[in-house]
N, C-alpha and C positions, 0 to 999 in steps of 0.2 A: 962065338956069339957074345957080344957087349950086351953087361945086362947095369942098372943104373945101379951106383950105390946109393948109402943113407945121405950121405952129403947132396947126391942128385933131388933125391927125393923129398929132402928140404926145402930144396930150391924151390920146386914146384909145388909145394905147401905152402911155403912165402906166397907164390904169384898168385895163387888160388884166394889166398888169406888180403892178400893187397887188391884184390878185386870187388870187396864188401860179402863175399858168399856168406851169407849166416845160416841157410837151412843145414842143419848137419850132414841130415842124408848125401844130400847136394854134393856137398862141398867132397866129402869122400867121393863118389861117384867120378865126381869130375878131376879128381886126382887122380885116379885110377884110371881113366878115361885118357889123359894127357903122358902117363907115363907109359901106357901101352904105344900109345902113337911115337912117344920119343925113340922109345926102345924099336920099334918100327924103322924111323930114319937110320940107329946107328947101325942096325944091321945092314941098311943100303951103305955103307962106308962111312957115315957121317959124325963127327967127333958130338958131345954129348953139348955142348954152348950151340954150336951151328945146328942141331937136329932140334936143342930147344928154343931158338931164336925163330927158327921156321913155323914149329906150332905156336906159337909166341903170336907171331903176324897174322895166324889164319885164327885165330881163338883168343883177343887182344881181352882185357879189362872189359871192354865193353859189353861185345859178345859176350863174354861169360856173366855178365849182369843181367845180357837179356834171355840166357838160359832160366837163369836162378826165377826171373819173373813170369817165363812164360809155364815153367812147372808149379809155382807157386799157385798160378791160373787153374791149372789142368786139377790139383791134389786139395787144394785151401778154398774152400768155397766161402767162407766170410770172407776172405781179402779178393777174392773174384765179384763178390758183392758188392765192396767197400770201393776195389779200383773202378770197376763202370759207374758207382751210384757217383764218385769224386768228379769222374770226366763230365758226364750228364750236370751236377749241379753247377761245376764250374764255369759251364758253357751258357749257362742261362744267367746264374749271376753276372759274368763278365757284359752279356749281351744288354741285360737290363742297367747295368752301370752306362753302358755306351749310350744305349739309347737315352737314357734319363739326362745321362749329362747334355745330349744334343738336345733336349727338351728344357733342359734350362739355358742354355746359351740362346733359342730361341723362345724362352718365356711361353712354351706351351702349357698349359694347364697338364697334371699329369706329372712333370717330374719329379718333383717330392715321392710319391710313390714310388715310383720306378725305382730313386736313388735309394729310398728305406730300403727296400725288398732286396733290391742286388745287393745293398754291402750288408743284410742279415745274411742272405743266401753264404754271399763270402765267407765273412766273418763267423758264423755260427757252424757252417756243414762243411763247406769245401775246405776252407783254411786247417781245422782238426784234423780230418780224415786226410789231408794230402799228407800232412805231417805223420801220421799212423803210415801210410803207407811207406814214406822215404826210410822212417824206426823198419819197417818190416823187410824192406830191400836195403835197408842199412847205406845210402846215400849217402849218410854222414857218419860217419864213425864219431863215438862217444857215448858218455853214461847217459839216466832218465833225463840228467838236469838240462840238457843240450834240449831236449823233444822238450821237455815241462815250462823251459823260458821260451823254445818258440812258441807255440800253443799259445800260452797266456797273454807273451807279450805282442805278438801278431794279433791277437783278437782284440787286444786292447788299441791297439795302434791303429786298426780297419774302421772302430766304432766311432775314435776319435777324428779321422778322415770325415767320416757321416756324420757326427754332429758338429764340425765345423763347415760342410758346404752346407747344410741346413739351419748352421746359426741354433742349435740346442744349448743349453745350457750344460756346462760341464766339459766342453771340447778341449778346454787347454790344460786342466787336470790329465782329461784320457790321453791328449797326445804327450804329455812331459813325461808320465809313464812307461807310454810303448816305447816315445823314444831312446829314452832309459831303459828300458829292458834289453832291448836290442842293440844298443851303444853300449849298456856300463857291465851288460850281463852276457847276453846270447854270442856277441864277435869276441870278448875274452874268451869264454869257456870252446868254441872253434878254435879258437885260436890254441889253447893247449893243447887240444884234443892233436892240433895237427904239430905243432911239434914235438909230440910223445911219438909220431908216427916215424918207427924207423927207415921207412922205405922211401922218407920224404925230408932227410937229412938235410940236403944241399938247396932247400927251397925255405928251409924257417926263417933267415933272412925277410925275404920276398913276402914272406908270410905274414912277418912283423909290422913288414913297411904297409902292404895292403891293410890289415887290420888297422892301421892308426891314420891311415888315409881315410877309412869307411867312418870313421868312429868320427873324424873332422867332418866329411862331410855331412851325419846323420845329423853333429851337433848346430851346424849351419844351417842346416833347413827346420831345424825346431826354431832355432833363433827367430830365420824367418819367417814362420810362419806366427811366433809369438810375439814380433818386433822387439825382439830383444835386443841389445847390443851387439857388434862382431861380426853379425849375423854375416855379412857379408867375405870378412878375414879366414873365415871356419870353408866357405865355400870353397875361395880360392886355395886354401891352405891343400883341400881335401880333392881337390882337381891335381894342383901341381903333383900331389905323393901319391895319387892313384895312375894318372895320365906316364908324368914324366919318368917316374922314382920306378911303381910297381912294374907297369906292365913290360917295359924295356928289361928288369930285371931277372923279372919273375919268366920272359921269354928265352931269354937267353938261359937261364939255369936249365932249363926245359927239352929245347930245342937244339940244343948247341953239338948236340951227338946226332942227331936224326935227319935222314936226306931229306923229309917231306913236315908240311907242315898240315896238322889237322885241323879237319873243320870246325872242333871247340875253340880252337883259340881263335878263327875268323870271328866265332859269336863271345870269343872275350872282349875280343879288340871292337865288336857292332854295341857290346850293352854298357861298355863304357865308354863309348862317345856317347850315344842318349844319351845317358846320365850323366856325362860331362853337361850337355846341351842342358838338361833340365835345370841343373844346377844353377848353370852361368847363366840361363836367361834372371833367376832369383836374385843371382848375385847384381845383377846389375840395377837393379833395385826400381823398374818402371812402376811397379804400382804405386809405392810410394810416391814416385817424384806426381805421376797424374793424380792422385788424391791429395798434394799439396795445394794443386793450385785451387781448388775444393773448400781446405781449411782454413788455409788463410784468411780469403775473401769474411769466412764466417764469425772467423776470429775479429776480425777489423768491425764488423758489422754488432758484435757483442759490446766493444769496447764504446763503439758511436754512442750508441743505445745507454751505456753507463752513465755514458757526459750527457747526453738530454737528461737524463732524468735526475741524474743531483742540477743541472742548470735547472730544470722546472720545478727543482722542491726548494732552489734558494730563495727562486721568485716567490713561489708561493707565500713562500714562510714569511719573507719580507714584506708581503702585502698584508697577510693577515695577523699580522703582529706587529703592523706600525698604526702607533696611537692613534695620528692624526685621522687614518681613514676613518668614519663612521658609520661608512655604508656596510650594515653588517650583513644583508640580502647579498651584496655582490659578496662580502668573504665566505660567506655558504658557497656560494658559484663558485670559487674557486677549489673552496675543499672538494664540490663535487669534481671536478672533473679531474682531480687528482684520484679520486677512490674507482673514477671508471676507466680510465686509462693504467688503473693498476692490477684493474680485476682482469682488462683486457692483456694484458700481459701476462698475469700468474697464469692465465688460461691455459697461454702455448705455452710456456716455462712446464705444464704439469702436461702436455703433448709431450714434447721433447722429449721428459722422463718416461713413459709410456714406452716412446720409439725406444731411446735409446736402452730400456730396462728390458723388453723383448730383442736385442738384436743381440746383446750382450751376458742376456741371462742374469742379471742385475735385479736387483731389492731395489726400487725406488730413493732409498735413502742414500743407497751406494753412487747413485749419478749426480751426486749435485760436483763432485772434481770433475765430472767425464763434462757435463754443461759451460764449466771453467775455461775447459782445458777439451777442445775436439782431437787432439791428437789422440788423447788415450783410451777412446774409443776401438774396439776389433773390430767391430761390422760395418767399417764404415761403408761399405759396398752391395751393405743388403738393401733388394727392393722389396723383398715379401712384405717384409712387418710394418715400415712407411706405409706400402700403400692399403694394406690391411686397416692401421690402425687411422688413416685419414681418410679414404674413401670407400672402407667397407664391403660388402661384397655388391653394392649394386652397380647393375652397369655404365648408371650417370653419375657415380661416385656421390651421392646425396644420402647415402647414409651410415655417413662419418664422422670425424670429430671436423674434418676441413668445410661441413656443410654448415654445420654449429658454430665455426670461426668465422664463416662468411656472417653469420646474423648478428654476431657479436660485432661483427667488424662494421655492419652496415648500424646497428644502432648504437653504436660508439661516433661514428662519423653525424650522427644525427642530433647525438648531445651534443657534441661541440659545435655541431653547425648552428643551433639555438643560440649560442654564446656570444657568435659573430654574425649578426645580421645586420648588422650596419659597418664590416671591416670584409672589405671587397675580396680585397689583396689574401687574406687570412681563411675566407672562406673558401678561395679557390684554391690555395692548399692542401688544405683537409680536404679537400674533393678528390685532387689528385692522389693525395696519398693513404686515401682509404678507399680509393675506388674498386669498387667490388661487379662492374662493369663484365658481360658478358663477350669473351677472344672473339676476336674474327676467326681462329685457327679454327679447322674445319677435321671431319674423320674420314676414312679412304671411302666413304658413303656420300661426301661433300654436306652431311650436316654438321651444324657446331655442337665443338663440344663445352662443356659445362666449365664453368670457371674455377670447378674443384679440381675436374680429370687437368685442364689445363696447367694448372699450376702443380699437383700431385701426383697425375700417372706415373705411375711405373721409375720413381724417384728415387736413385742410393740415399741411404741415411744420412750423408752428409750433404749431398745437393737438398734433402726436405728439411735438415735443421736451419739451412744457411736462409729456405726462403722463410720459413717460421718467423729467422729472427730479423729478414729482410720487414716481414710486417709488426714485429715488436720496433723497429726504429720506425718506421713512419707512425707506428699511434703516438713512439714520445716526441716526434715534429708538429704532428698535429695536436698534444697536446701542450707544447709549449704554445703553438699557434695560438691556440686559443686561450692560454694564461698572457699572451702577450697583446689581443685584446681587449680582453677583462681589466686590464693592467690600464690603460687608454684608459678606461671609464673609470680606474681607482683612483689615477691619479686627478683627470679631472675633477671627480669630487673634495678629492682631499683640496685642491685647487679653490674652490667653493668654497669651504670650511674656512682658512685661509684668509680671504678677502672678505666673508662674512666678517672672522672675527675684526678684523681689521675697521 
């Protein structure tokens, strides 16, 4: 009768120990359990590698994982609590993410909700407790620190997810964090953890290359999502040394003695193309390039807007500060209509800060570079806070700041039109370019809609600064228009003065 030695009986203390078993009971039990079976086989004739190869195949890593879980069930009643309260919550947060996110891509009323509640659900109940659970079944081998940086830095990382599709204040602190936690903290300490592991000698290689692949690509999607620099080098860096480098690798160390290939590696080889895919769609950088052609226009339309207004403060000045004129009733007219066309301006100038102080989380006084300068704007894609703060919650958008622009805009077009009542040419300008005129555009009801919703609905924050500042350059065309009438009647007088003296 072959009975095992202590050398055997190592071995299968190894296998037991390389399978995660922590419950002590367990783990004896199933020792004792595996070596009666072996000692079984060698009495059927079988040398003691072939009898443990055999229970080896029927009893793999796995299997003895799902022992370990399914007594933990039967004995542990808080982790029988904790594993169905995990499955339950995560099944509803994931649902209401889903659903919420389809509720914003179609602008249903509602997703904000949805999207708070599911990434609380996540982040606060399911994301802990998964983590307690994996520490309990031991999924990851390593010390508290490994469970303490996921915990923290996963919750930080989930929050910072939810306050950047909701445009919060604070999202790009939360996500430099998580992503930090999880890049500079959580894949090192794995990372030792698993080349401390003796039974995984010939894979720390593979290990090292996977980790500084993850670590590439974590730091490229912070980039871009922060418009950092590189953003794009990080992505590609962390494709080619995940794709090309690890997984060829890390297969081959793996696989290179076994006839058949398991189904984990099928779902290695499926979650690293997604996340190839996710990646390289970022990497290729479409949002950027379609919100250029956005800023630009806004940009061009700031600069116009610059040159009228030193053009109509040179005229000005030159009028009312040249000796000859003595008509001083018209240099009143001209200072007025410099102080109304300027009031009309600082108007939207203090909208703009409003939007862009709500979409960015911004103090007021921190937007006057972002007004400068539309690139360094983050929200450039929010419609909430536009159309909140210009058409308000009613449904003909009339009680907004855009309702208030409209009356500004119609009694600014009304002072200068007073100015030119006898310059044809001048007056039909300022018609055209303050016209506050109600669209033909119609609603799926075929009535029209308001010349607020028209110009405002449901606007990115960079299509509602571009038209804001679309109507700051026509008040400084119309109000050159109208210093360049006034100007007709200065010169004439001066003209008069002139031949009087003469």
């Amino acid at each position: 009768m072959q009975e095992l030695t202590i050398a055997n009986i190592n071995i299968i203390i190894d296998e037991v120990n390389k399978a995660g078993i922590t419950f002590s009971h367990l783990r004896e039990e199933l020792v004792d359990h595996i070596c009666c079976n072996v000692e079984h086989e060698m009495q059927m004739g079988l040398t003691f590698e072939k009898a443990f190869e055999k229970i080896r195949n029927i009893a793999d890593n796995k299997g003895l994982r799902k022992v370990q879980e399914s007594t933990l069930l039967l004995i542990d009643k808080k982790y029988r609590i904790m594993k169905n309260t995990m499955k339950i919550i995560g099944w509803i947060s994931m649902t209401m993410i889903t659903v919420g996110a389809l509720f914003k891509i179609q602008h249903w009323p509602g997703a904000g909700i949805l999207l708070v509640l599911g990434f609380f659900l996540l982040g606060a109940l399911f994301f802990p407790s998964a983590v307690w659970v994996m520490k309990k079944e031991a999924k990851i081998k390593g010390n508290l620190f490994i469970y303490l940086v996921s915990i923290i830095g996963g919750i930080i990382f989930i929050f910072g997810i939810l306050f950047k599709i909701q445009h919060y204040p604070g999202a790009g602190i939360l996500l430099i964090v998580g992503f930090s936690s999880i890049g500079l903290l959580l894949i090192p300490a794995i990372l030792i953890s698993k080349l401390r592991d003796e039974n995984a000698k010939n894979l720390r290689s593979s290990y090292v290359i996977g980790a500084i692949a993850l670590i590439f690509y974590l730091a490229g999607d912070l980039f871009k999502i922060m418009h950092y620099p590189g953003a794009s080098i990080c992505l590609i860096i962390g494709a080619i040394g995940l794709t090309a480098i690890f997984l060829p690798f890390y297969s081959f160390k793996v696989y290179k003695n076994t006839d058949s290939i398991k189904a984990s590696f099928l779902f290695l080889c499926v979650g690293i193309l997604f996340f190839n895919m996710f990646n390289i769609l970022l990497a290729l950088n479409v949002s950027k390039d379609v919100l250029s052609y956005f800023i630009k226009p806004g940009q061009e339309l700031i600069k116009t807007t610059a040159i009228l207004e030193n053009k109509s403060n040179i005229l000005s000045a030159k009028i009312i500060n040249d000796t000859l004129v003595k008509d001083t009733l018209l240099k009143g007219e001209m200072k007025k209509v410099k102080v109304k066309s300027d009031e009309f301006c600082n108007y939207i100038d203090n909208i703009k800060t409003e939007i862009i102080s709500g979409v960015d989380g911004l103090s007021e006084n921190e937007t006057s570079n972002l007004l400068k300068n539309l690139t360094l704007i983050i929200g450039k894609d929010n419609t909430e806070i536009p159309t909140r703060v210009l058409l308000g919650e009613s449904p003909d958008g009339d009680k907004g700041k855009a309702s208030e622009l409209k009356s500004k805009m119609e009694l600014l077009k009304t002072k200068l039109l007073d100015y030119c009542k006898n310059d044809t040419t001048a007056a039909v300008i300022i018609q055209k370019t303050l016209g506050t005129e109600s669209p033909v555009n119609t609603d799926g009801n075929g009535k029209k809609v308001s010349w607020e919703l028209d110009n405002f609905y449901h606007q990115t924050t960079i299509a509602a600064i571009n038209k804001l500042s679309y109507f700051q350059r026509n008040a400084r065309i119309a109000e050159l228009e109208a210093l360049e009438s006034l100007k007709s009647y200065v010169i004439a007088d001066a003209q008069k003065v002139i031949i009087k003296n003469k």
